[in-house]
C-alpha positions as CSV (number, residue, x, y, z in Angstrom):
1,X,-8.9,-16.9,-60.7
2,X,-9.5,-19.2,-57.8
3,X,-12.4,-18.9,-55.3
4,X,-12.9,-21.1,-52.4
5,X,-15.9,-21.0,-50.5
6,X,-14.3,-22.9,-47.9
7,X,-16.4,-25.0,-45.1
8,X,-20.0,-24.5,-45.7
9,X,-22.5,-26.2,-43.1
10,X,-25.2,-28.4,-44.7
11,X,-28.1,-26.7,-45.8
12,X,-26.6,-23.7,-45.8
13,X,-24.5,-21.6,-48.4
14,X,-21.5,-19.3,-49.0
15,X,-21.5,-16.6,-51.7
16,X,-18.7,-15.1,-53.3
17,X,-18.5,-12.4,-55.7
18,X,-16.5,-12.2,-59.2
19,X,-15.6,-8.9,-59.8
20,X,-14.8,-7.4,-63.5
21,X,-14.0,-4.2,-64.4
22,X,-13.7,-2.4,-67.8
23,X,-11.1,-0.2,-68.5
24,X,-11.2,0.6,-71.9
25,X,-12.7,3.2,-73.9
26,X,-15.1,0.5,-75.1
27,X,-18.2,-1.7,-73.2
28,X,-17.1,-5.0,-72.4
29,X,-18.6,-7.7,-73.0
30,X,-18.7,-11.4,-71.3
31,X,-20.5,-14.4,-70.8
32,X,-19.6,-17.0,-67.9
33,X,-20.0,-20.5,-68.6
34,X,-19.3,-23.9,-66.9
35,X,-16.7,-25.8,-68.1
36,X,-17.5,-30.0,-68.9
37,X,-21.2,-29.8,-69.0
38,X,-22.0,-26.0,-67.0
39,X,-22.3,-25.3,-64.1
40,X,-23.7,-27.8,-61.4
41,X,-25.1,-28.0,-58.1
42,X,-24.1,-27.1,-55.2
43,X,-22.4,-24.2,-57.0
44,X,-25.2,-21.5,-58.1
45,X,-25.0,-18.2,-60.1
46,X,-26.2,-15.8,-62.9
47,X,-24.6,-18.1,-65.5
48,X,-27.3,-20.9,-65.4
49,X,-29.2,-18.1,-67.5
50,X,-26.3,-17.8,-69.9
51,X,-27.0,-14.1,-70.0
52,X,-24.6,-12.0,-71.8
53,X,-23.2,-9.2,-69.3
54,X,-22.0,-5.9,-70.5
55,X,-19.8,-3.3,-68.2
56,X,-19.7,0.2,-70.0
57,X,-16.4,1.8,-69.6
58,X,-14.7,2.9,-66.1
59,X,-17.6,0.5,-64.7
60,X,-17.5,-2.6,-62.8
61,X,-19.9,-5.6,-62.4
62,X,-20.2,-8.0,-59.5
63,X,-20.9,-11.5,-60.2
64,X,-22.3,-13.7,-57.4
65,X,-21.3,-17.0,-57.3
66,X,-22.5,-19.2,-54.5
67,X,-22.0,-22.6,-52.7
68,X,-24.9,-24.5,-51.4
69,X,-24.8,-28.2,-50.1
70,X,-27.0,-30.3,-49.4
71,X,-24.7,-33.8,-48.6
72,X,-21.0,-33.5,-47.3
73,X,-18.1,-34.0,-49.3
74,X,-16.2,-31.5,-51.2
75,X,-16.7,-29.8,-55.0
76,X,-15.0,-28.2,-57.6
77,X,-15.7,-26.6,-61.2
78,X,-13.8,-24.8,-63.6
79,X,-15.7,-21.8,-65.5
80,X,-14.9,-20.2,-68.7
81,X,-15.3,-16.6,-68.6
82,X,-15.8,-15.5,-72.4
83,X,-15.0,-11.8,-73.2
84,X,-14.8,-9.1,-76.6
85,X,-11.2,-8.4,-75.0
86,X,-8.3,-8.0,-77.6
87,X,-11.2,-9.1,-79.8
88,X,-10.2,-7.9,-83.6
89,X,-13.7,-6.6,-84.5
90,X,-15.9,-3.9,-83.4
91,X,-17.5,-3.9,-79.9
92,X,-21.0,-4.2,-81.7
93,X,-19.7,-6.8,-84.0
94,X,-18.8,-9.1,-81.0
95,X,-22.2,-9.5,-79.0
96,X,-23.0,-13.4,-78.7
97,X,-26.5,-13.1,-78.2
98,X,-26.9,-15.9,-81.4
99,X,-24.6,-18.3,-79.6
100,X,-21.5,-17.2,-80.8
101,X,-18.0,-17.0,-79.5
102,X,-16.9,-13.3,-78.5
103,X,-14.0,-13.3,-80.3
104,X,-11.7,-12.1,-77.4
105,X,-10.0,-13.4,-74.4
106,X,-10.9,-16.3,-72.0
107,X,-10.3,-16.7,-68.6
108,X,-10.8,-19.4,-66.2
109,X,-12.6,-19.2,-62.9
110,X,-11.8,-22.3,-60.5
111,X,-14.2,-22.9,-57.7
112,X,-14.0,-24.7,-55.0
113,X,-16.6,-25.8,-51.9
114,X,-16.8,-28.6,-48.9
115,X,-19.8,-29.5,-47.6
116,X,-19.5,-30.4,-43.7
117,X,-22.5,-31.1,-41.0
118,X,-24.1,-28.5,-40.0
119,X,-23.0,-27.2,-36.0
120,X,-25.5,-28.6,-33.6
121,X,-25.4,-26.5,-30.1
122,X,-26.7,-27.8,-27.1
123,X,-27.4,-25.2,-24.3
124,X,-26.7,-26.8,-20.9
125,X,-30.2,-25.5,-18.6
126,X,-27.5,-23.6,-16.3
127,X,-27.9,-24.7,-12.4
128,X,-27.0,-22.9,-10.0
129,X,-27.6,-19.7,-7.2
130,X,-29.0,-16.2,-8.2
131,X,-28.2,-13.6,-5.5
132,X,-30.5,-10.4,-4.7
133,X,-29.6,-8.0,-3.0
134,X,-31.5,-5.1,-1.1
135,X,-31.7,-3.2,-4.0
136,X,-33.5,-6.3,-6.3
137,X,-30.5,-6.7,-8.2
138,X,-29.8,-10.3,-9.1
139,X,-26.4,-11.6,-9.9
140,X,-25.6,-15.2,-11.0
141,X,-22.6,-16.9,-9.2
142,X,-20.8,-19.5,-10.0
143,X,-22.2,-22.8,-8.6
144,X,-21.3,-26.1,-8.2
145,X,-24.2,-28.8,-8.2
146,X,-24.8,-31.6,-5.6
147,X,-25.1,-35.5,-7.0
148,X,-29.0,-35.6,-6.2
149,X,-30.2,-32.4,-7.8
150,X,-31.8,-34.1,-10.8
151,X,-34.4,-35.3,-7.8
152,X,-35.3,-32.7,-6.4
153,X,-35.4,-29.7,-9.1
154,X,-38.4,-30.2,-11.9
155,X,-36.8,-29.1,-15.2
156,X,-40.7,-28.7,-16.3
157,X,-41.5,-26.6,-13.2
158,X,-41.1,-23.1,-12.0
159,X,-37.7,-21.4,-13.4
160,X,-37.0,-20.8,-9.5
161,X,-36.8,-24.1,-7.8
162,X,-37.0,-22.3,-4.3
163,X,-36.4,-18.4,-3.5
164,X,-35.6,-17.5,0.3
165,X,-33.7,-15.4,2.9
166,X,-30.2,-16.3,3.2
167,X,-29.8,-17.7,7.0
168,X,-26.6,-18.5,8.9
169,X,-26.6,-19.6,12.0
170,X,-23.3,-17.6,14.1
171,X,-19.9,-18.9,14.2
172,X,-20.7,-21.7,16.7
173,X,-21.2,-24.2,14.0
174,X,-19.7,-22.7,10.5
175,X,-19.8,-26.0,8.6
176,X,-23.7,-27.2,9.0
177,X,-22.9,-30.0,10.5
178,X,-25.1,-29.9,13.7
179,X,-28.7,-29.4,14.8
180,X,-29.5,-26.0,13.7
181,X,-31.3,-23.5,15.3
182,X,-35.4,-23.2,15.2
183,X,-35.1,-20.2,13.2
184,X,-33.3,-21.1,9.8
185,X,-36.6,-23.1,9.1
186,X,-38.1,-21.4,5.9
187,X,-34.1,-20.2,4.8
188,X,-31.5,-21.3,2.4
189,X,-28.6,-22.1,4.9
190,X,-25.1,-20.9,4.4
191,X,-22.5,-23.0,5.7
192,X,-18.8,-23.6,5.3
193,X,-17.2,-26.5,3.6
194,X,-15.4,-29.0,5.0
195,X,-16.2,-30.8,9.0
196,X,-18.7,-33.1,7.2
197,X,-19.7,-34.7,3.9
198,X,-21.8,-32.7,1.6
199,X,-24.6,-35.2,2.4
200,X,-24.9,-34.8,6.3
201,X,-24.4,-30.9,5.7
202,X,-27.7,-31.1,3.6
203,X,-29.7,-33.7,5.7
204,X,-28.7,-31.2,9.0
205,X,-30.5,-28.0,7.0
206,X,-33.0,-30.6,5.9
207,X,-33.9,-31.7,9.2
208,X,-34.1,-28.1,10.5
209,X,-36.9,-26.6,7.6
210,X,-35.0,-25.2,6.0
211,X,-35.7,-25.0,1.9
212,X,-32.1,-25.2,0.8
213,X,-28.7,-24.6,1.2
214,X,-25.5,-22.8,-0.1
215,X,-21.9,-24.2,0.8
216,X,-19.2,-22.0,0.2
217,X,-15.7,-23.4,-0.7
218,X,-12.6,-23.6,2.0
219,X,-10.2,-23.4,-0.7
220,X,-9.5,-20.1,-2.6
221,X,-10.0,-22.0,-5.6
222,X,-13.0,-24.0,-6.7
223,X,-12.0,-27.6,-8.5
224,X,-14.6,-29.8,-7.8
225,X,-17.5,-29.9,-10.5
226,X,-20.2,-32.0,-8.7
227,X,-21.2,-32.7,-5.1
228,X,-20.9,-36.4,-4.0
229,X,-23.3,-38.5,-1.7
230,X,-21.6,-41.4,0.0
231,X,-24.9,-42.9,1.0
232,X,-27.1,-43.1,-2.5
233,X,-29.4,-44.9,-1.0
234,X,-30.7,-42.2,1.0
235,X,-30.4,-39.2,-0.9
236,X,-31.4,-35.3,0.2
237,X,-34.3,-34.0,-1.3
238,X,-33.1,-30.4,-0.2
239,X,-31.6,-27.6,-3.0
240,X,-27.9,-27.9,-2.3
241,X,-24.7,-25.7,-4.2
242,X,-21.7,-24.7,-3.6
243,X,-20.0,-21.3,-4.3
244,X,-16.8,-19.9,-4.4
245,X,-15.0,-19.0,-1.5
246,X,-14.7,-14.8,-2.6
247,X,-18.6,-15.3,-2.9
248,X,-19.2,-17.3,0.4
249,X,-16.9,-14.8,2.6
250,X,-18.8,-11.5,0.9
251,X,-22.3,-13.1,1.6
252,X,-21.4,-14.0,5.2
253,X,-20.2,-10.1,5.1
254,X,-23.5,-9.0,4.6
255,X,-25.5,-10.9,6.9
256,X,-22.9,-10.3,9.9
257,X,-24.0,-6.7,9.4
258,X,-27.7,-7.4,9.2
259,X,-27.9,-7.5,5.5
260,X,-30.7,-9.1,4.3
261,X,-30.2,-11.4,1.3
262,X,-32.3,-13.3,-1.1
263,X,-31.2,-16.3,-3.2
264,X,-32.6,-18.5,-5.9
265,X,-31.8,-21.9,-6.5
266,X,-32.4,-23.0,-10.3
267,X,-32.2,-25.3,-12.9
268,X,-33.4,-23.7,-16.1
269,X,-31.6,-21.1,-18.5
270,X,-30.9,-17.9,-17.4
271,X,-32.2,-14.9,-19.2
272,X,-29.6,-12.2,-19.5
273,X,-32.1,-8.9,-19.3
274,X,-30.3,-5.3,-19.1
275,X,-32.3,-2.6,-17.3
276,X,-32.1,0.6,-18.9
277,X,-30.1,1.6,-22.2
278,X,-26.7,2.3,-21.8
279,X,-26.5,-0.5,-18.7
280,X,-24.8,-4.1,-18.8
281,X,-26.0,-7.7,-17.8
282,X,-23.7,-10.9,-17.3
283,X,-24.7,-14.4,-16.6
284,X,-23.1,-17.8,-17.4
285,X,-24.0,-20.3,-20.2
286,X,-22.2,-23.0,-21.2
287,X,-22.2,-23.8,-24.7
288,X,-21.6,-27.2,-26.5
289,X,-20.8,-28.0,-30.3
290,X,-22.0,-31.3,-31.2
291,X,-22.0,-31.4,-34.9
292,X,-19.4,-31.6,-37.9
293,X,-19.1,-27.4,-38.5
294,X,-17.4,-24.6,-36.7
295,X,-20.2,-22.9,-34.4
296,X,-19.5,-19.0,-34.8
């Protein structure tokens, strides 16, 4: 009989039973013991107390068996498995509770275990915008991140690094990339990509009072992962992401028709929270595996 436990992490363990079952008119009897010396960490089970078992007849008896490593590197032991089967004399003539060999059939019990580093997961504070809408439901879009929000979000601070209206300011300037009106001071701007660089959209909003600022992409499909600044030396302190077109266009939508619209620009981990029984709740995470073991 072979078990392998397979990949166990470190400090961990794996168990695995050893079924026997008796079908004879008579209780069987056996006695599991290691092979070369008994049985040795990490492998662990009932036979360290070198108790005899007995399975009455029609029954069954599962024996655990388990793997549990403490270093990496991989294991294997062989294990005798005495029984009274086929065994010449009488059941009650074969118990070894003096030491003694059962008198009937062996059988062999190979086991096998690797020991790997344990999975080490590192969840990535998500960054990003948080929509609200009249009704105070929030929903978590997709965001892209500009070069310079490390300096202006505290990852110690508030889990909302700014909440605000939604503001856009007509279809005379789409992009941001102009003085902005007196009245987007106080909202998080929503402007178009493209007719500027990221950094003079952000400084325009900036300049205007405004307390951050959404960019939503020209393209139907979002590629870029992170915001560039082509002046480092003077970086934004203002909020800035960028969203996917399909969200930028439904946004703009809303406000067109008077809408009002909340947002919240983060940089902690989002909480996933459903209402009521029955309901559902989404939100983005991004998991990483940094260790020597499948994460599951």
């Amino acid at each position: 009989t072979e078990i392998d436990f397979g990949a166990v992490a470190v400090g961990s363990e794996a168990s695995r039973p050893l079924a026997v079952q008796s079908l004879g008119g008579a209780a069987a009897r056996l006695r599991l013991v290691g092979g070369g010396g008994g049985l040795a960490p990490p492998f662990w089970g009932p036979l360290l107390l070198k108790e005899e078992m007995v399975v009455e007849p029609g029954g069954r008896l599962d024996v655990e068996l388990r793997c549990a490593p403490l270093v990496a590197g991989a294991w294997s032991r062989t294990l005798v498995l005495h029984t009274n089967v086929g065994s010449p004399r009488p059941p009650e003539m074969t118990s070894s509770a003096a030491g003694g060999e059962l008198g009937g059939d062996t059988f062999l019990v190979h086991l096998a275990c690797r020991g790997e580093e344990a999975s080490v997961v590192d969840l990535d504070p998500f960054s990003g915008v948080v929509l609200t809408d009249p009704r105070g439901a929030a929903r978590v879009l997709p965001s892209v991140p500009a070069v310079w929000e490390s300096q202006v979000i505290d990852p110690e601070g508030e889990e909302a690094n700014v909440t605000a209206a939604l503001g856009w300011d007509g279809d005379m300037d789409p992009h941001g990339c102009w003085a902005y009106p007196t009245w987007m001071a106080g909202h998080i701007a929503l402007v178009r990509r493209g007719g500027c660089t990221f950094q003079q959209k952000a400084r325009r909003a900036q300049e205007a009072g405004c307390v951050g600022l959404v960019i939503y992409d020209s393209a139907e499909q979002t590629v870029l992962r992170l915001m560039g600044a082509e002046d480092e030396s003077s970086m934004p302190w203002l909020p800035t992401f960028m969203v996917p077109q399909a969200e930028g266009v439904a946004i703009l939508e809303h406000l067109r028709a008077g809408i009002l619209l909340q947002a919240s620009l983060i940089r902690r981990p989002v909480m996933i929270v459903s209402g009521s029984a029955g309901s559902e709740a989404r939100g983005r995470v991004r998991l990483r595996n940094a260790g020597g073991a499948p994460f599951r």
